[in-house]
TIFIBA-506448 format. One record per residue (C-alpha): z, x, y; residue in three letters. Coordinates in steps of 0.1 Angstrom, whole numbers, padded with zeros to 4 digits, always signed. Example, Ala and Ser with C-alpha at 12.3 -4.5 7.8 and 13.67 -1.06 7.14 Angstrom:
// TIFIBA-506448
+0078+0123-0045ala +0071+0137-0011ser 
END
This chain:
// TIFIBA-506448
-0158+0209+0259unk -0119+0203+0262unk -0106+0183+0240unk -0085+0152+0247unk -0061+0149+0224unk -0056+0158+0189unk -0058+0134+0157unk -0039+0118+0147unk -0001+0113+0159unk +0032+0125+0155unk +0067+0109+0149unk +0079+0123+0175unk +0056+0105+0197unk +0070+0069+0189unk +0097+0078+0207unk +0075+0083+0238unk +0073+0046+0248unk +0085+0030+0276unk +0128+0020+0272unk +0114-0016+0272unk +0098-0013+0238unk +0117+0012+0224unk +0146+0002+0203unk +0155+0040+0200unk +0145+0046+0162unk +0162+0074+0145unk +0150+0095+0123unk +0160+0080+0088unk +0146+0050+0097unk +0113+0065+0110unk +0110+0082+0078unk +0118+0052+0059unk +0089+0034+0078unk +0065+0063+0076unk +0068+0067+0037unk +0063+0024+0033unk +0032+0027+0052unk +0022+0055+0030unk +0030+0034+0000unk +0008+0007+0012unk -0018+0028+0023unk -0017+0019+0057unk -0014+0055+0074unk -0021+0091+0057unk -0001+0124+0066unk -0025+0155+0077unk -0015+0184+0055unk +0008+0212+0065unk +0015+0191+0097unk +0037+0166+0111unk +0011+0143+0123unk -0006+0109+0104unk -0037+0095+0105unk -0039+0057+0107unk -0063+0047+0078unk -0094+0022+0077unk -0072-0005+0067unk -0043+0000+0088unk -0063+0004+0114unk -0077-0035+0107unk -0043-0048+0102unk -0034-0034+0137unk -0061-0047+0153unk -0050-0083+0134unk -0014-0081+0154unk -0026-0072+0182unk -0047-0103+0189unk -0025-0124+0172unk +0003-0113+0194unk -0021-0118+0228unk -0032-0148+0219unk -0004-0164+0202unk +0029-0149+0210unk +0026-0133+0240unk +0016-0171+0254unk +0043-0188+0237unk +0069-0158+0252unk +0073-0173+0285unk +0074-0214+0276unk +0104-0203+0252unk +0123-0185+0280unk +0124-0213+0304unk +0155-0231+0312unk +0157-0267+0286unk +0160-0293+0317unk +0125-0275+0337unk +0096-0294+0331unk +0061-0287+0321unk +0039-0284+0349unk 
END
């Protein structure tokens, strides 16, 4: 049986998003962000690779932005981009 894809992820593939949600990270600051989510025990790196693991926790706290961003922000996004004089309909 083929395998999909392998765990975990690399750095490398952050920079594989679309242009619209990428803000083109470089590498000092992908590093700085990999070793605070390391620190807070959010992610793990796999030995003698370049890929991390997202752990347990991490994985909750993701799943915490996520809804909060559908159900919250992502709402809100297009009321705040309106022009001041339209009104609400």
């Amino acid at each position: 049986m083929k395998r999909c894809a392998e765990p975990g992820h690399k750095a490398r593939g952050l920079r594989t998003l679309p242009p619209r949600l990428r803000q083109q990270p470089r590498p000092p600051q992908l590093r700085y962000d990999l070793a605070k989510l390391r620190a807070k025990g959010l992610v793990a790196k796999l030995r003698n690779s370049r890929r991390y693991r997202l752990l347990p926790q991490g994985y909750s706290i993701c799943l915490i932005f996520l809804k909060l961003f559908e159900r919250v922000y992502a709402p809100l996004t297009p009321a705040s981009q309106r022009p001041s004089g339209s009104k609400l309909s």
